[in-house]
N, C-alpha and C positions, 0 to 999 in steps of 0.2 A: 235855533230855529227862527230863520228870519220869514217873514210871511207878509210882512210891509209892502210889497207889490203885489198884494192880492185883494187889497181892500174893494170893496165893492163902490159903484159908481149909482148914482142914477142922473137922468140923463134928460131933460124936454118936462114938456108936463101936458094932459092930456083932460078936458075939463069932464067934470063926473065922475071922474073914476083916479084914486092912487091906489100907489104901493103902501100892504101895511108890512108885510116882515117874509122873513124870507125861512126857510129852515132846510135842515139836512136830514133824510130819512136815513139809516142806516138797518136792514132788513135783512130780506136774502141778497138784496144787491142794494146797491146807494141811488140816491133818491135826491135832487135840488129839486125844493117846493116853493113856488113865489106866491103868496098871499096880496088878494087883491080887494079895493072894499068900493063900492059906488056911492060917490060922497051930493050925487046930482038926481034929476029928474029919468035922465035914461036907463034904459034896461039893460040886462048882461047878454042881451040877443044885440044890441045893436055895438060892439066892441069886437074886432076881431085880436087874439092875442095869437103872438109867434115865441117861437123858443129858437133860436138860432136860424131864424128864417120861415121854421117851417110852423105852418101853421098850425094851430091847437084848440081844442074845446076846455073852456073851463068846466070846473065842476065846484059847484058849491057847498060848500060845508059854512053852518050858522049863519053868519050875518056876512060871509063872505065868500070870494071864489077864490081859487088858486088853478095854477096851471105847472107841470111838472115835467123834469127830464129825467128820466128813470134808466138804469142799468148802465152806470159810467162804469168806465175799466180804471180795476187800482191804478193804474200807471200813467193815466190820463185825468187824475183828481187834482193836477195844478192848470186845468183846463177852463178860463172864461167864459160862462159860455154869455148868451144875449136875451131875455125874458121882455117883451115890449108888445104895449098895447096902444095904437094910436103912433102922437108924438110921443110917448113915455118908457122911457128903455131903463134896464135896471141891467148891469152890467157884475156877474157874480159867479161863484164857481166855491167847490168845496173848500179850497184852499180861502176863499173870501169869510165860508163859515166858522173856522180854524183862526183865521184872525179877528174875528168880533168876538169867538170866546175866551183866544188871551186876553187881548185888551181888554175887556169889559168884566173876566175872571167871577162869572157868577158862582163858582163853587170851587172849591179845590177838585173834585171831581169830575167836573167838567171839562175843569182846564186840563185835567191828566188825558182825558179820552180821547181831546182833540191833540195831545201832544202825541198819541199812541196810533191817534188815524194820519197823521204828517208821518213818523216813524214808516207804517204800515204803506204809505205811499212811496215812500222813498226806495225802500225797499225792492217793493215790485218794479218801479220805475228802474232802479239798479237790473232787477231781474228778466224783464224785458226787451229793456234797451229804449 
């Protein structure tokens, strides 16, 4: 499982506001979550955020906001997508989540489900076309 060109980017920088982490929901359907935190004076009304262009409302949870792209198709999970507020672009996609948890191997566990959700991708991606 090579997953080495899926590493995530980030891109420009954006004053008041970064990126703090990113995650993967997996539910009834899959979920890229980009967590964002305001490290300035400005408010979260004055940042427009986009996900692949289009534009989006944050929604905040605790001391941060996050904006999200919900119901990707299994065959479409080696898919980059584009998360950017301002100048600040984060450049990520499942297959991005998949390789921060090889490499980074927080649990034998982890690393099995991410090796199980590549499997489950390839799969569909085989059964699709």
């Amino acid at each position: 499982m090579d997953v080495s060109e899926y590493a995530h980017s980030i891109i420009g920088f954006e004053e008041g506001i970064k990126i703090t982490s990113a995650t993967l929901l997996l539910e009834s359907g899959t979920t890229l979550r980009v967590y964002f935190k305001l490290t300035g004076d400005k408010t979260i009304d004055e940042y427009t955020f986009y996900v692949d262009g289009v534009e989006v409302e944050p929604v905040q949870k605790n001391d941060r906001y996050y904006v999200e792209l919900d119901n990707l198709a299994a065959k479409n999970l080696d898919k980059m997508h584009t998360f950017s507020v301002g100048g600040l672009s984060l450049n990520y996609g499942v297959m991005s989540y998949i390789h921060n948890i090889v490499f980074s191997a927080p649990s034998e566990a982890a690393v099995n489900a991410a090796k199980a959700l590549y499997a489950y991708h390839v799969a569909m991606k085989a059964f699709f076309g």
